[in-house]
Every structure is written in C-alpha cells, then in structure tokens.
C-alpha positions in Angstrom: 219.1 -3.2 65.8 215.7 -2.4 66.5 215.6 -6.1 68.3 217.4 -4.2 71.0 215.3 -1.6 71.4 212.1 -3.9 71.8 214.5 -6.1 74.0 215.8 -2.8 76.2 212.3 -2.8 78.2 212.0 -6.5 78.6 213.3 -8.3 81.4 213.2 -7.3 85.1 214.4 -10.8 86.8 215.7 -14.2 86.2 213.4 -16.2 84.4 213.4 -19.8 86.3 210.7 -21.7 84.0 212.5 -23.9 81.7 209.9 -22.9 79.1 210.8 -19.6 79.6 214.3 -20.5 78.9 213.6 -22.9 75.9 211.3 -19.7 74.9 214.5 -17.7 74.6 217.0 -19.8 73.0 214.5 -20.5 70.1 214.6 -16.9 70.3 218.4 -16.2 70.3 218.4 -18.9 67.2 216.1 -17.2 65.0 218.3 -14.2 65.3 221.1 -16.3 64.2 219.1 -17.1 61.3 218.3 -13.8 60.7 221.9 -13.0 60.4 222.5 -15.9 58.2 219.8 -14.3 55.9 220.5 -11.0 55.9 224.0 -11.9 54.3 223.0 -12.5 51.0 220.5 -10.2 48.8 219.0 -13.4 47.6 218.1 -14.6 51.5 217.4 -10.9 52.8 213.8 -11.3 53.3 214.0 -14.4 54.7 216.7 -13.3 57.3 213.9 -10.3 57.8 211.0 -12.3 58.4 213.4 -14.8 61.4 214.6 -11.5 63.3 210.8 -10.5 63.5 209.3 -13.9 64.5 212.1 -14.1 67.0 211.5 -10.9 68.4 208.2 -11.7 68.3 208.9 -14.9 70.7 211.2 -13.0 73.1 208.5 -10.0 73.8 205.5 -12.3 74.2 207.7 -14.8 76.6 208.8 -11.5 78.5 205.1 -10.1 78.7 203.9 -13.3 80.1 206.1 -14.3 82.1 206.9 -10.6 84.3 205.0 -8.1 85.9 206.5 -5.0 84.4 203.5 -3.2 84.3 200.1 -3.1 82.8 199.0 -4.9 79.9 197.2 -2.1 78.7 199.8 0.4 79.4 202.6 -2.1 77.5 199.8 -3.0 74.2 199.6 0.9 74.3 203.4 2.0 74.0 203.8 -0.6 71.2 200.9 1.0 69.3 202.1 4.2 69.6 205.6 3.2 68.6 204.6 0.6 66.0 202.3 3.2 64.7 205.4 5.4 64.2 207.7 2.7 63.3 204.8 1.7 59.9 204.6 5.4 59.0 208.5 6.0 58.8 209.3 3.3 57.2 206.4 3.7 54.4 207.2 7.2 53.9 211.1 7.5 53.7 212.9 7.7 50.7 215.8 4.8 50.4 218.6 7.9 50.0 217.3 9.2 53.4 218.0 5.6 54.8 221.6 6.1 55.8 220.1 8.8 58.4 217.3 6.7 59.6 219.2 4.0 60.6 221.7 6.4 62.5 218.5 8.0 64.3 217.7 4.6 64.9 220.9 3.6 66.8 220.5 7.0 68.3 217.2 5.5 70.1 219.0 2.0 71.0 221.6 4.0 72.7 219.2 6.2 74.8 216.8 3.2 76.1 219.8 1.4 77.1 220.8 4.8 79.5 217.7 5.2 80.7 217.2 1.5 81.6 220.2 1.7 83.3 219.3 4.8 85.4 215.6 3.0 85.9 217.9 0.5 87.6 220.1 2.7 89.7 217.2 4.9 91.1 214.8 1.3 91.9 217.1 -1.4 92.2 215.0 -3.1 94.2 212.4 -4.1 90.8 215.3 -5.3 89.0 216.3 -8.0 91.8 220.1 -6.4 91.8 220.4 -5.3 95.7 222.2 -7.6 98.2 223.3 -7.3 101.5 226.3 -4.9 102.2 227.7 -1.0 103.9 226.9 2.2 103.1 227.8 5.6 104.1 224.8 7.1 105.9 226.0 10.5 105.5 225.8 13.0 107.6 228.3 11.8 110.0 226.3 9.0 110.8 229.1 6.9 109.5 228.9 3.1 107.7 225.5 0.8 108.6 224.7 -2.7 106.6 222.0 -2.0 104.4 221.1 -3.6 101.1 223.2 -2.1 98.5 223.6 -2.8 94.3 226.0 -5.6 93.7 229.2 -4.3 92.9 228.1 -6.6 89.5 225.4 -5.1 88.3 227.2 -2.1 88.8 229.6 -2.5 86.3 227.2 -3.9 84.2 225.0 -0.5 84.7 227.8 1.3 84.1 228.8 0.4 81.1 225.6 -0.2 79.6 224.9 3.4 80.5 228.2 4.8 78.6 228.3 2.5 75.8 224.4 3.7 75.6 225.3 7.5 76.0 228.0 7.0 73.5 225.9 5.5 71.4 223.0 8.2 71.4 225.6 11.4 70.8 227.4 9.9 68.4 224.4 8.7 66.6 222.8 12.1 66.3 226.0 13.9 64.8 226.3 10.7 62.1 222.4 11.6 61.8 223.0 15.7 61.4 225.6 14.6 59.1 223.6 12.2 57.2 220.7 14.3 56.2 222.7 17.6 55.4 222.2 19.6 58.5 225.5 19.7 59.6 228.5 20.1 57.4 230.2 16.6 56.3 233.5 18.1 56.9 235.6 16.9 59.3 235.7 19.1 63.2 239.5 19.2 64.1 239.5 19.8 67.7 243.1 20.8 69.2 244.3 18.0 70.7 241.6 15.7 70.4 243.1 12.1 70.6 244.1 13.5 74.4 241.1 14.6 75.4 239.2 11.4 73.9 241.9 9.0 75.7 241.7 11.1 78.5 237.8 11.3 78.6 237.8 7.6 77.8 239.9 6.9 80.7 238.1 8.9 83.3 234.8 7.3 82.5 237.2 3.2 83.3 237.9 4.9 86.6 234.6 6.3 87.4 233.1 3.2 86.5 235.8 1.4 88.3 234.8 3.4 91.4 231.2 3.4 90.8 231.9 -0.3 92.2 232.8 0.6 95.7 230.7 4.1 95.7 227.3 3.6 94.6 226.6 7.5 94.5 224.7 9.7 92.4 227.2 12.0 91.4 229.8 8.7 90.2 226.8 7.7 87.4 225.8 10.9 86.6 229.6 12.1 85.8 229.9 8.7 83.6 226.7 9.8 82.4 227.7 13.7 81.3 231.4 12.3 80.1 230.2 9.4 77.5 227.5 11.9 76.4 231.0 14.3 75.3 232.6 11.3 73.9 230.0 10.6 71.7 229.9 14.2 70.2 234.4 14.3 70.3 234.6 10.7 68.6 231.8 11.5 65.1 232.9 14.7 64.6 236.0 14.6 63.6 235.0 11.8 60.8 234.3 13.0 57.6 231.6 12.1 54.8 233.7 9.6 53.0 233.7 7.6 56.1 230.1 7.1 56.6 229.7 3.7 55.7 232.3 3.0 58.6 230.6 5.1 61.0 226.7 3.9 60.6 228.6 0.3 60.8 230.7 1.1 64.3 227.6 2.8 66.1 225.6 -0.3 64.8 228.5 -2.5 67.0 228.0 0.2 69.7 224.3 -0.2 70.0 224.3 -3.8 70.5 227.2 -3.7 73.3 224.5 -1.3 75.1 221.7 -3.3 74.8 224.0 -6.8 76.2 225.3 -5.0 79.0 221.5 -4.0 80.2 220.4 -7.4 79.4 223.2 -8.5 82.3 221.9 -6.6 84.3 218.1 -7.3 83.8 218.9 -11.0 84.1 217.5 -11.2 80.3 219.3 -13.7 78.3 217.3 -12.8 75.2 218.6 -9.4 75.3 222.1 -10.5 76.0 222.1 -12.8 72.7 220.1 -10.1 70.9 223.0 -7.6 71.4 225.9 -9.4 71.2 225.1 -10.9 68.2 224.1 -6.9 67.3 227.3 -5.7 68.5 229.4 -8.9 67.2 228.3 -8.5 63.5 228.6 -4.6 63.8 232.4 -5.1 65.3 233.2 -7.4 62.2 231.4 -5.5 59.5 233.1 -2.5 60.8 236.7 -4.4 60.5 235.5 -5.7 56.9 234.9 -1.9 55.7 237.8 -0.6 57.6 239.9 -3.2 55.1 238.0 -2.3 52.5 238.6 1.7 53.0 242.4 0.8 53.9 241.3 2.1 57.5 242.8 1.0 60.9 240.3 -1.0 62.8 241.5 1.0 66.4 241.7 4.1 64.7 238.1 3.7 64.1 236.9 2.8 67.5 238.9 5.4 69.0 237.4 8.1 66.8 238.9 10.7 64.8 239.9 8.6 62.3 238.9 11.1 59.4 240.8 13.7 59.8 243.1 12.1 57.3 240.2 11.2 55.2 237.4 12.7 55.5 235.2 15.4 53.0 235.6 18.7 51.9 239.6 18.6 52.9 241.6 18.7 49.3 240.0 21.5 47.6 237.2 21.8 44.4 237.9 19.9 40.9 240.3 21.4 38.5 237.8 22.4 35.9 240.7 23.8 34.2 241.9 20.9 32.7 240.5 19.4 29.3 238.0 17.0 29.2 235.3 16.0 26.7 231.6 16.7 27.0 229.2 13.5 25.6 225.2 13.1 24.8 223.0 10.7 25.5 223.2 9.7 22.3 226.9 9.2 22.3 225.9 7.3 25.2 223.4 4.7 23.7 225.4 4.1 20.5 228.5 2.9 22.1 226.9 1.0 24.6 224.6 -0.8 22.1 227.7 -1.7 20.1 229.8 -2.9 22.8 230.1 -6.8 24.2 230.3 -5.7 28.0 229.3 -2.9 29.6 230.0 -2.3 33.3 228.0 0.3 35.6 229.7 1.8 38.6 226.3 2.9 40.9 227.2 5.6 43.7 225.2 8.0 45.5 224.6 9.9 43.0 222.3 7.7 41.1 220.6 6.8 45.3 220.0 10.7 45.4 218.7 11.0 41.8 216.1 7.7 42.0 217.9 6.8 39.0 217.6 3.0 40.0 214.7 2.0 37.9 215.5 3.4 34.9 219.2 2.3 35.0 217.2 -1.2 35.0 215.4 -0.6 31.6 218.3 0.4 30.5 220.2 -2.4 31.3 216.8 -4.3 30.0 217.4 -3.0 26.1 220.7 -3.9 26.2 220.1 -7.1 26.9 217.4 -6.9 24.1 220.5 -6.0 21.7 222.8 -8.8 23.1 225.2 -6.5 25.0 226.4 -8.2 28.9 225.7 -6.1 31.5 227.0 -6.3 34.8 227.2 -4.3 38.0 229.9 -3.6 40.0 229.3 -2.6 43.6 232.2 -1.3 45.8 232.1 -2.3 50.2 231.8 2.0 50.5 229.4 2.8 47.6 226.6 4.8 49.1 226.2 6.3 52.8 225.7 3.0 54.6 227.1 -0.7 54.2 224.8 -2.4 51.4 223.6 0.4 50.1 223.6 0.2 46.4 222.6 -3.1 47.0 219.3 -2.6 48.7 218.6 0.5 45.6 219.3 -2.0 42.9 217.4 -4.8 44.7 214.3 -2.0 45.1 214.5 -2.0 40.9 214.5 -5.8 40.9 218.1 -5.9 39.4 218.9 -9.7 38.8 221.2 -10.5 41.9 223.3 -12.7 39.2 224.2 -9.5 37.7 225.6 -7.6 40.5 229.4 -8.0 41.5 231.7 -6.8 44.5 234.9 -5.4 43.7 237.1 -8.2 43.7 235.1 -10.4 41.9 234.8 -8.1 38.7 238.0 -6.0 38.7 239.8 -7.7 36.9 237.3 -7.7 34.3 237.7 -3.9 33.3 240.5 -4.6 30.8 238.1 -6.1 28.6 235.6 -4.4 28.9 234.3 -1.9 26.1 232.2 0.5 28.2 232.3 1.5 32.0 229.2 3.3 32.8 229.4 5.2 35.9 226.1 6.9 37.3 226.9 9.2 40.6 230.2 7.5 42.1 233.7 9.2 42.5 235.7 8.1 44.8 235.3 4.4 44.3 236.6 5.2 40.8 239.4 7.8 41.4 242.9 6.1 40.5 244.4 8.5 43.2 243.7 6.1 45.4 246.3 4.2 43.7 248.9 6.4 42.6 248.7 9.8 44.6 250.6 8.8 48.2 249.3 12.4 49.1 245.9 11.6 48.4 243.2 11.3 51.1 241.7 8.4 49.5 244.9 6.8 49.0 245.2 2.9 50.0 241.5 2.4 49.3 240.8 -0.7 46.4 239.3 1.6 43.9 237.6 0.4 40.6 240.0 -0.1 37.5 237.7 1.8 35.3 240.8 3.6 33.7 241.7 0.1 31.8 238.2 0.3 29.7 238.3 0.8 26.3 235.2 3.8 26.6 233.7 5.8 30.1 230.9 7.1 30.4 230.8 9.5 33.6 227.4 10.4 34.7 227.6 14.0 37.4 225.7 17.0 37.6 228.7 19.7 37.1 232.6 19.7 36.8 232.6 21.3 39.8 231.6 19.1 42.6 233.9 16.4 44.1 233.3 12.9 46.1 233.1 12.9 49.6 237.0 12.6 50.1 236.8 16.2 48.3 239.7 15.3 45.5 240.0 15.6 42.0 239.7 12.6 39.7 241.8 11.7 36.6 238.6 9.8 35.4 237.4 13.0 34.4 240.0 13.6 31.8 241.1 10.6 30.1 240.9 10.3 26.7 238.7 7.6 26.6 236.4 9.5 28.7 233.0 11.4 27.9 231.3 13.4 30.7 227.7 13.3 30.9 227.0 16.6 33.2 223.2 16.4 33.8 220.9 14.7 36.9 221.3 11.2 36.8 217.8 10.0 36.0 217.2 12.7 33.4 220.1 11.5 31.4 219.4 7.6 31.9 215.8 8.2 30.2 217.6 10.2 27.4 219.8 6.9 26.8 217.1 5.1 27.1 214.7 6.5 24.7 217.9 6.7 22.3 218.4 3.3 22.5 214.3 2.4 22.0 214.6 4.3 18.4 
C-alpha cells in the first residue's frame, strides 16, 4: 500500500532504456516476493524487507532516469514524509493500527487524484497529448490542435474516481476506526439507487470525458466519486471492519495502476495491481469467512443487515455465573488443553504479553495450549496475528478456525479474552440474527469457559446477545483484560 503512494509521483514518460526496464521488473518481482512473505507470520519480515528493497529499486530507477524536478526538492519531500512516516509508526499503539492503515489508503487514494488532475491541467509533461479537434469556444467553432488521447483519458478518469473513492471512503472507515464517529450503521433512504445511480453517472461521464476533454466533465467525476465514497462506508457497520480496511486496500491499488497507465510507469502498474489483486481476493476470502456476498461488498451498503449497534444491549437479566481469577488458574492448571479465543478486547487492553506468561506457566505444569484465531477477529485482517506475534507467541501454537474447531469437544477449558461475536452460537442457530451464517467458534462444546469482558452490559460489534454468557459451563470474568490475566497469572505462580 504505501508502494503506491511512493510509486504515485514516479513516472512522467515511457522509459526506453532496457536497463530501465530490467530495473523495473526486478522491481515488480520483489513485490511478488513480498507478497509471498507477507502470507505467513513466520515469512512476514522477510516479505517486509522485499516490498522495501523493491521499492527502493523502482524510486531510485525513476529518480535517475526522469526529470521530474529537482533533486533537492524530491530528497526534501521524502525527508519530510519519511520523517513522518518513522515517527508514526514508532509511536502508534498496535489497537490504533486498524485506523492507521485506513488513513493510509486515505493518502493512496488522494495522490492518485491529484496526479491525475496534474495530468489533465499539463498534459503536455506527461507525453499524453496527440494530434486531434477541439471546440475553440466562443463561436470560433472546431480547429486541429493537440488534444489528450481519448486513452489516457479513460485511464485519468478512472484513476481519478477509483482515487476519490478511495480517499472518502477511507476517512469515514478512519472516523470509524478511532471512535470519532459512531460504528453504527447510516441508513440512507434509498441508498442502493442513489449509489447505482451515482455509480452510473460517473461510467457516463467518464465515457464522455473521452470525446469532451472539458473541465467541468472531470471535475463532475471528481465531486460524484468524492459522494460515493462517503454513501458506500457509511452504511457498513463495526462488525464489518475487517471487510472494509480489506476492500479500500483493493481500491487503493486499482488507483494507483490506473495512474501508472497513464504515466507510462510499468512499476506503478505492477505495484498496484498486485495491491488491488490481493486486496480484491482477501476481500472475497473475509466476505466467505463473514458469510458476506462479495458484490454486496463492492457495491456498499452491505451492513445494514449486519452491522453494530442494530439488535439492542445484553439481557443482563438472565442468570449467569460470576468466576475469580482464582477459579480461573485452578481449572486451567488441571486441565489437558486449554484453548484461548483473543478478540479486540485483549488488542484494546494490551493484554498480549501477559496472556503469553500465562500460557508460559502452563506449559510449565504440562497443560497444551493453543490459540485459535478467527479470519474477523480484531478491526483489520491479521490482526490478532500481528498482537500475538508482538508477544512472541510461538507461530506453532496459533490456529485458524478450521483447523482447530473441531478440537473444542475435547477440550477442558476455552479461554476467551475480549471476543464476542466470533464465539456467539447465534450465528448458528438464530436465522434472525445479524451475525447469522458467519463460522463462529464451537466454544459451547468445552467442558469449562472462561469469558474475559469488562461488564454484562456491552455487546460485540454486531450488537447481539450471546448464549456464551449463560451456559452452565460458563464463568464470567467481568474486569479489564490485562488486570485479570496478571491476577491468573500470579495465582498460578503460588
């Protein structure tokens, strides 16, 4: 992702020298790579360290090759924004991640516009103008003058709306994210209509924008995929997240390949459809997981029937049963197998590191633990994953659903620390449900659950009820997550 935004201010004309091109495909490879690493925990940093030397190879070719500008103005900007780039990312906490890499695509989305509009108003630096009529206006009628190919101005086009798109809907997922806009789902009367109908007008604009190269036909696609952004995100609720940071990631890298067609730079083009590729199909492989239809997702709106705060608070009236931390340590230190469910709740409560010693003095007493991570656990794909990896959590010890599912029957303890609806058997039984469809955990088949939340009175994102709370076999442990980890834990020590 940020590839693209390095990639957005590279390339200003065909690049002739076969070094140049050699240059790039080592380029494009090491992204592959990258991708290739970054699918696996155990490969991550590895993938990491390919996407930068890659991007490394495309910027320097770029720099060296084209006269974009200045040396010193270019080292500058990518002082400034390196500068800015270090700081953030040694000062942000890894639960306000989900928001920094929506503000992220936000950025990808907004270069990509205003590289196209750098094209539009000097197409003559970008090598796109060729011989053809214009209206002189005026009533001076049609002369020959050199005009933007009717190419480059689809290409602009779209790389400008996919970009707009990109940017608004990045900055509602972003509001959304970090708690500064409610997580509810905005019902908007009508809403599939006006997106079709929005969508639609920006086709024919664009379809237009090919025999009318004026201001006011780019600027209305401009305005119109700016609305779309905003109609599509706010109508998805919190539960859908994960799907969302994973569709804008898709969006972003569309942007950034449809600027790199039309600043002739095949780096960028690889760079973002490999982006936009792996977003599409991460996208589709959460959508399955979430029991979400892939074209409901692109066309927005999709959480109305899903999303937060829709299906009331908890029903703190029913009976349940109140455990300690004690309760807690003695059951788990007798059992065989004990399975942990992470969730948000433990990202929010840095509980990560001292779930780790306590899975480390379990060990110590010869108990199995394991880890089971759902596709939707956290606020963006991977991110339980990336907390647990942060606490050094043996990768051999974490599972995905399917692999450990079936494991629950016998299985003496399931320890869940700030998760809900990944654990909610609504999604299995209640047709009425919100959630219902979704592959939960079967936590209700072990013998003991724990249930780490702060209150009996807060829901998951989906905003329902769970049965969890109330099963027999079931002990609440209402407190902050990492407060009542160390209290197992230093039972457990004595």
């Amino acid at each position: 992702m940020l590839s693209s935004v390095l990639a957005v201010a590279a390339d200003t004309a065909h690049a002739v020298n076969p070094w140049v091109a050699f240059a790039y495909l080592v380029a494009g490879v090491c992204f592959i790579l990258a991708l290739r690493g970054l699918s696996h925990p155990t490969t991550s940093r590895q993938g990491n360290r390919y996407g930068m030397v890659g991007m490394l190879i495309a910027v320097v070719t770029t720099l060296v090759t084209h006269d974009i500008a200045s040396l010193p103005e270019i080292l500058i900007a990518i002082a400034i924004g390196g500068a800015i780039g270090f700081v953030t990312a040694r000062k942000i906490a890894m639960t306000d991640m989900p928001q920094l890499v929506a503000a992220f695509h936000s950025l990808v989305g907004m270069a990509a516009v205003l590289v196209g509009w750098a094209a539009y108003l000097n197409p003559g630096a970008f090598g796109i103008l060729v011989p053809g009529t214009l209206d002189m206006g005026g009533g001076l009628g049609v002369g020959e003058q050199m005009v933007i190919s009717p190419v480059s101005r689809v290409e602009m086009g779209l790389g400008i709306a996919i970009g707009a798109i990109t940017f608004s809907g990045s900055v509602i997922a972003f509001l959304k994210l970090a708690g500064k806009m409610s997580g509810a789902p905005i019902m908007l009367p009508g809403r599939h209509v006006i997106n079709l109908g929005t969508l639609a007008a920006i086709l024919l604009l664009t379809a237009y924008f090919t025999q009318d190269q004026s201001l006011w036909i780019i600027a209305a696609v401009t305005v119109l995929a700016f609305i779309i952004g905003f109609l599509l995100i706010i109508p998805i609720g919190g539960a859908d997240m994960p799907v969302v940071v994973s569709m804008l990631n898709s969006y972003s890298g569309w942007a950034a390949a449809a600027m790199g067609f039309t600043l002739h730079n095949t780096a960028m083009i690889i760079t973002g459809a490999l982006v936009g590729a792996s977003g599409a199909i991460l996208s589709y492989i959460m959508c399955k997981a979430m029991n979400r239809g892939f074209l409901s997702v692109i066309a927005g709106g999709f959480g109305g029937d899903s999303g937060g705060g829709g299906a009331g608070a908890a029903k703190t009236d029913r009976p349940w049963k109140r455990g300690s931390a004690e309760d807690a340590a003695f059951m788990m230190s007798q059992a065989e197998q004990v399975i942990i469910i992470p969730g948000y709740g433990m990202a929010v409560a840095q509980a990560q590191h001292v779930l780790r010693e306590m899975t480390d003095l379990l060990k110590e007493k010869g108990v199995t633990v394991k880890f089971a991570i759902h596709p939707v656990a956290g606020r963006m794909p991977g991110h339980m994953n990336v907390l647990l990896a942060e606490a050094s959590v043996p990768y051999d010890d974490v599972f995905e659903l399917e692999d450990i599912n079936g494991e629950f029957a016998q299985t003496d303890v399931a320890f869940i620390i700030g998760a809900n609806d990944v654990v909610n058997p609504a999604a299995k039984t209640d047709k009425s449900s919100p959630i219902y469809g979704m592959p939960v955990f079967d936590v209700d088949k072990a013998k003991q659950v724990f249930f780490i939340k702060r209150s009996m009175g807060g829901v998951g994102y989906a905003g329902v009820d769970n049965d969890v709370f109330y099963m027999d076999q079931t002990m609440m442990l209402l407190s902050d997550a990492k407060k009542m980890v160390e209290e197992i834990n230093k039972a457990l020590a004595d």
